[in-house]
MOPAC internal coordinates of N, CA, C and O (Angstrom, degrees):
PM7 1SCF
backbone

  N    0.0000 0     0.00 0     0.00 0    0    0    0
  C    1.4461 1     0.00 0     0.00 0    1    0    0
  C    1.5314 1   108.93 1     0.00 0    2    1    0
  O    1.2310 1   122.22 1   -32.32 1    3    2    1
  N    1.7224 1   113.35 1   147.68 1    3    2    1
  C    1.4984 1   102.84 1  -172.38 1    5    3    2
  C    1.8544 1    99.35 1   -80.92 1    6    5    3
  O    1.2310 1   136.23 1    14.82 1    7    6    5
  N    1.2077 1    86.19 1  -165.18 1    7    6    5
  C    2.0539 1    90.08 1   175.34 1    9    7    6
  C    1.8525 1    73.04 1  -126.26 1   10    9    7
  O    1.2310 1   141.27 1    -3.18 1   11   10    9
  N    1.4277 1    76.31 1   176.82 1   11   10    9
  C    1.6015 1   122.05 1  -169.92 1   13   11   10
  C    1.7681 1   111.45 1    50.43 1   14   13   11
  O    1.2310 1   126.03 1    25.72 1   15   14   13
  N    1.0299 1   106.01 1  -154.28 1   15   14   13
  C    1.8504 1   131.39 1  -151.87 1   17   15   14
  C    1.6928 1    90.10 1   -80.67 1   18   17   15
  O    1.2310 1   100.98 1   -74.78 1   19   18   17
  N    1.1175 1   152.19 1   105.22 1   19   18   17
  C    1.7737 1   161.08 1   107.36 1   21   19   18
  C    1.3098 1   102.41 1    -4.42 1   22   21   19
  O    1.2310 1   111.55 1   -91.65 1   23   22   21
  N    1.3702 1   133.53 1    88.35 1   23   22   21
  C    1.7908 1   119.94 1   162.33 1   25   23   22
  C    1.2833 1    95.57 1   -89.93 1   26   25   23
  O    1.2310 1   117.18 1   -32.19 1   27   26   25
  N    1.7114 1   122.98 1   147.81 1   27   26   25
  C    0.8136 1   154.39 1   178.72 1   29   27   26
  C    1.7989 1    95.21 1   -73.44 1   30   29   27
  O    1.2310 1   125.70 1    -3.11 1   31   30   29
  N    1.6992 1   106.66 1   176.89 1   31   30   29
  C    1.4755 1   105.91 1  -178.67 1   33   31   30
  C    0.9381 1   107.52 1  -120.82 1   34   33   31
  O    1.2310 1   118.22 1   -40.15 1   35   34   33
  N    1.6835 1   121.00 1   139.85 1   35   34   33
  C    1.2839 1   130.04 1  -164.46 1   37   35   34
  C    1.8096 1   116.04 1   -35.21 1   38   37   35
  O    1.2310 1    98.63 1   -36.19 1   39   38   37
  N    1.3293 1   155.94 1   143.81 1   39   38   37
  C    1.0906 1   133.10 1   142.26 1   41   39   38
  C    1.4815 1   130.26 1   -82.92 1   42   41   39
  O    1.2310 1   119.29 1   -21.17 1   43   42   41
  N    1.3451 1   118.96 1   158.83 1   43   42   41
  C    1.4424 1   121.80 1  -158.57 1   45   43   42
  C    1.7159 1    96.21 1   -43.62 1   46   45   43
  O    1.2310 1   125.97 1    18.90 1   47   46   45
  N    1.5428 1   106.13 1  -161.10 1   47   46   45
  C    1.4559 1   138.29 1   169.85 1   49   47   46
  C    2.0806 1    93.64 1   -67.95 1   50   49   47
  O    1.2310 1   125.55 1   -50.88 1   51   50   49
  N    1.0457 1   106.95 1   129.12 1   51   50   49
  C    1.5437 1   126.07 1   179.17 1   53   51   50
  C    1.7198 1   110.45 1   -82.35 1   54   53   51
  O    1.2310 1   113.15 1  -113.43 1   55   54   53
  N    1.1226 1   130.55 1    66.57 1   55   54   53
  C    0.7484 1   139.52 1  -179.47 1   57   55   54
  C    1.9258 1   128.27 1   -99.83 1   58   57   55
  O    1.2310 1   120.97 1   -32.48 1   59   58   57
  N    1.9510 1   115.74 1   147.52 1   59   58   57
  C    1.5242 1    91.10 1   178.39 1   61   59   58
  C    1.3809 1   109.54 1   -91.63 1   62   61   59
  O    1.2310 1   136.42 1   -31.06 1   63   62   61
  N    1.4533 1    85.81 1   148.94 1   63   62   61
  C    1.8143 1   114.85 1   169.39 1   65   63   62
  C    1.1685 1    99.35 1   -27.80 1   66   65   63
  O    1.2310 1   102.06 1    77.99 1   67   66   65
  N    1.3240 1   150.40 1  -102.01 1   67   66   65
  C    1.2400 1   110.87 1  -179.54 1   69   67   66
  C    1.3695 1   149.39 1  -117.40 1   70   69   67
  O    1.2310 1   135.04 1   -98.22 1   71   70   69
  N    1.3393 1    88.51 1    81.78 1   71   70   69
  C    1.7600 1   115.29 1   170.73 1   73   71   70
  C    1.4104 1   106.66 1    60.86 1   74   73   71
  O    1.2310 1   112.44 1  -135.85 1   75   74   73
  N    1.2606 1   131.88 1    44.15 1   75   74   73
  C    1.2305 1   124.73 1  -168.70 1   77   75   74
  C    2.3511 1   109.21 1  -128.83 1   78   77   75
  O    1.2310 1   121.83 1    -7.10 1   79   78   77
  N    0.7317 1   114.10 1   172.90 1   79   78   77
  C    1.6357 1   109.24 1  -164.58 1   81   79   78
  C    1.5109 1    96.00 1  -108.82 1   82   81   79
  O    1.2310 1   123.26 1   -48.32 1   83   82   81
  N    1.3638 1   111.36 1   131.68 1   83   82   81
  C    1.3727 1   108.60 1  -178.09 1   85   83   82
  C    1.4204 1   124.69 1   -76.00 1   86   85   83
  O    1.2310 1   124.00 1   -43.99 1   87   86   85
  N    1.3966 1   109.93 1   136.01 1   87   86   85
  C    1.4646 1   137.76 1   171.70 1   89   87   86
  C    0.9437 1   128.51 1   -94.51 1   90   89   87
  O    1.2310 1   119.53 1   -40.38 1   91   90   89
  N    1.6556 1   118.50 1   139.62 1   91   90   89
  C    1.5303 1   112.27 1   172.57 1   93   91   90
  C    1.3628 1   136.66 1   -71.26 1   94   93   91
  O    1.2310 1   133.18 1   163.28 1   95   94   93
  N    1.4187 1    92.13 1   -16.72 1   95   94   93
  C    1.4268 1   118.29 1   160.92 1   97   95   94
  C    1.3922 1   112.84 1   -35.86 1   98   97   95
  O    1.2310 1   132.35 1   114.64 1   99   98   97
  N    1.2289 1    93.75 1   -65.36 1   99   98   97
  C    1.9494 1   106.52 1  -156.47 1  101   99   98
  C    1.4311 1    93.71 1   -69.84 1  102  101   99
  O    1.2310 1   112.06 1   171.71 1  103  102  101
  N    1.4265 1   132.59 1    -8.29 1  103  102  101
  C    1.6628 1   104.31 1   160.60 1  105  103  102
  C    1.3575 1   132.81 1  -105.92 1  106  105  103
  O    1.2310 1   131.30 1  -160.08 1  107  106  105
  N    1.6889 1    95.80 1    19.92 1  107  106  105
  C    1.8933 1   112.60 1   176.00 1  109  107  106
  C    1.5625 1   111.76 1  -100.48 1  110  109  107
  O    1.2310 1   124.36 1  -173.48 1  111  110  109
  N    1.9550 1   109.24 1     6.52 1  111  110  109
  C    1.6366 1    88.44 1  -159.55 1  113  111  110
  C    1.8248 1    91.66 1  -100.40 1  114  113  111
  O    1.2310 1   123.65 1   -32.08 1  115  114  113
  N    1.1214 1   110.61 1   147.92 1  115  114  113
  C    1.1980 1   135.30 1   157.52 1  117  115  114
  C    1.6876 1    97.65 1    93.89 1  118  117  115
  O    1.2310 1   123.83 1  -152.00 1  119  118  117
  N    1.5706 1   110.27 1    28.00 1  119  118  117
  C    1.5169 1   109.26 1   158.94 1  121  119  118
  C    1.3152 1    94.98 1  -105.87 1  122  121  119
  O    1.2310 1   131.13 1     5.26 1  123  122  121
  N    1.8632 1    96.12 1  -174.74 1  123  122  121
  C    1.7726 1   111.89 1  -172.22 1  125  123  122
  C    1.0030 1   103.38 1   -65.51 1  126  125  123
  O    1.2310 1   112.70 1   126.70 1  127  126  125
  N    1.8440 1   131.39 1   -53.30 1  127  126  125
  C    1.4558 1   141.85 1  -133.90 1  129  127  126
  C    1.2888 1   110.58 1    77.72 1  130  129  127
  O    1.2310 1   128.89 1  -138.29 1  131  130  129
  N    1.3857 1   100.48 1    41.71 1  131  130  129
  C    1.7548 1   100.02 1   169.98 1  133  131  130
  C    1.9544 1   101.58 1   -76.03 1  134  133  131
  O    1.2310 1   115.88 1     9.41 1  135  134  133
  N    0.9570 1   125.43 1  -170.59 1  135  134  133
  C    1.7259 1   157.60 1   168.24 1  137  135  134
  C    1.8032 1    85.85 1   -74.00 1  138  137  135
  O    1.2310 1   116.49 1    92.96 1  139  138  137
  N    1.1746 1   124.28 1   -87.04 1  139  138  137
  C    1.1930 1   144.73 1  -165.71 1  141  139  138
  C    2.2354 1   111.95 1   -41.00 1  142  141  139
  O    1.2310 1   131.35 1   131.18 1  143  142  141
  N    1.2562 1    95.70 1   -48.82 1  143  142  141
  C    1.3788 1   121.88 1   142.02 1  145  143  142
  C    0.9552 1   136.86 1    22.67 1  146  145  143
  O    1.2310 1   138.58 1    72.63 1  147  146  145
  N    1.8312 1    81.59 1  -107.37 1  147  146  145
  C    1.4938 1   133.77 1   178.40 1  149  147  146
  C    1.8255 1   102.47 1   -69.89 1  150  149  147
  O    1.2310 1   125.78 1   129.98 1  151  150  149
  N    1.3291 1   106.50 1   -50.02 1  151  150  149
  C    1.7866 1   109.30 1   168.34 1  153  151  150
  C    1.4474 1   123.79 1   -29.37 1  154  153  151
  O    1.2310 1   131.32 1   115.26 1  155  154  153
  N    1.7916 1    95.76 1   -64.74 1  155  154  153
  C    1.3504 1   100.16 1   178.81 1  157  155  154
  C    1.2337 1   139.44 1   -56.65 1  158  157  155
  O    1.2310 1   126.50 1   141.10 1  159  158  157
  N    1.7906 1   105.11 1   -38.90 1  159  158  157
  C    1.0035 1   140.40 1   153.54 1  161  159  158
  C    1.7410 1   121.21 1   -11.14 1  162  161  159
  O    1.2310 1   135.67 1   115.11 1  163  162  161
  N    1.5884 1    87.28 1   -64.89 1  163  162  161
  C    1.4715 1   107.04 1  -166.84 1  165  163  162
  C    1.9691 1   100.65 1   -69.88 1  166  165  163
  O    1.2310 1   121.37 1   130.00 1  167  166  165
  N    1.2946 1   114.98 1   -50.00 1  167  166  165
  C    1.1202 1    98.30 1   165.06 1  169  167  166
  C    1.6943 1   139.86 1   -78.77 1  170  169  167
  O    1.2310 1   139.32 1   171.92 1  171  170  169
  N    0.9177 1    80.13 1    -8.08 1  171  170  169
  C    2.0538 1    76.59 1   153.61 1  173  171  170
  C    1.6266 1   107.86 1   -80.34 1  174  173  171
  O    1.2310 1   114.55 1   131.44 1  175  174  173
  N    1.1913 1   127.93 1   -48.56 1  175  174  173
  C    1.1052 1   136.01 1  -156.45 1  177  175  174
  C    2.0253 1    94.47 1   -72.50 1  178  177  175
  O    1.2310 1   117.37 1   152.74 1  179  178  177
  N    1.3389 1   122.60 1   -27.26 1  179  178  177
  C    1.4718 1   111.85 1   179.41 1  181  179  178
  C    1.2197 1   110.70 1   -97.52 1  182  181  179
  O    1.2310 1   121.96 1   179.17 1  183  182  181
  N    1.8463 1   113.85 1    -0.83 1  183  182  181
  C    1.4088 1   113.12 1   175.25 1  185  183  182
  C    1.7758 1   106.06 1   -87.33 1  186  185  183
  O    1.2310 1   128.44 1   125.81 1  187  186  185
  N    0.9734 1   101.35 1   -54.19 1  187  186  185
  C    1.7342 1   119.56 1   169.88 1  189  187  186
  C    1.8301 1    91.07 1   -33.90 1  190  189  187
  O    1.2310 1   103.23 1   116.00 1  191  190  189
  N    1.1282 1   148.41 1   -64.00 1  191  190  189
  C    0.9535 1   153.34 1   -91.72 1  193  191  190
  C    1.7744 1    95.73 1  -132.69 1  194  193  191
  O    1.2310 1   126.07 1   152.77 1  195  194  193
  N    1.5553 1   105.93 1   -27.23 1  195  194  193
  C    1.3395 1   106.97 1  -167.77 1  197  195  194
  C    1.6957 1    92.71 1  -100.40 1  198  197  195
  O    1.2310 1   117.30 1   127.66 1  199  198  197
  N    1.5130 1   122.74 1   -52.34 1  199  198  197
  C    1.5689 1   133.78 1   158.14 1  201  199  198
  C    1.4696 1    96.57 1   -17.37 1  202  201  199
  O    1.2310 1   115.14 1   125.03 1  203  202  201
  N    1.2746 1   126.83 1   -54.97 1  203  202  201
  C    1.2644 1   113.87 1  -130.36 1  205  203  202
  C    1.9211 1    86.78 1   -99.00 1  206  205  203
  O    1.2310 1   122.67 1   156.61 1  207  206  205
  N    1.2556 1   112.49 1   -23.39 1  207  206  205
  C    1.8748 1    98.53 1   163.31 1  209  207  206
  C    1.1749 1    91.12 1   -77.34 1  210  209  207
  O    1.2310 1   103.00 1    85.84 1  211  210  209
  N    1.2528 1   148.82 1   -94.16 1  211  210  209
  C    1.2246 1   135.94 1  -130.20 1  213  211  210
  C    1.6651 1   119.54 1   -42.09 1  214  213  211
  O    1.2310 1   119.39 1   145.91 1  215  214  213
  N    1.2056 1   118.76 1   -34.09 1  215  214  213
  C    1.4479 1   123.72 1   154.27 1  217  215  214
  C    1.2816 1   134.61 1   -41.67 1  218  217  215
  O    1.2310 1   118.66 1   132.52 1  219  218  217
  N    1.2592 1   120.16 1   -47.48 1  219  218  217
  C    1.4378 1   133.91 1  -167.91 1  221  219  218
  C    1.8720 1    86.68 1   -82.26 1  222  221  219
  O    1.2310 1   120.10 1   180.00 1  223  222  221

């Protein structure tokens, strides 16, 4: 076994599957369209959104 700290190796450019810019859309499909929803919605969609600078 080595000694000290193992960093892993960088991974590529973080990019979506397919190559497309994220929408808020794409985190309302295959819910009801409740109020409640649309809430959750919104925070995936500003988490997705913050992930996706920190990558680049």
């Amino acid at each position: 076994m080595t000694q000290g700290i193992v960093f892993k190796k960088a991974k590529g450019e973080a990019t979506d599957p397919s190559g497309k810019k994220i929408k808020f859309s794409d985190f309302l499909k295959g819910t009801h369209g409740s109020d409640s929803a649309k809430w959750k919605a919104g925070f995936k969609y500003k988490k997705a959104l913050r992930n996706s600078k920190k990558k680049k």
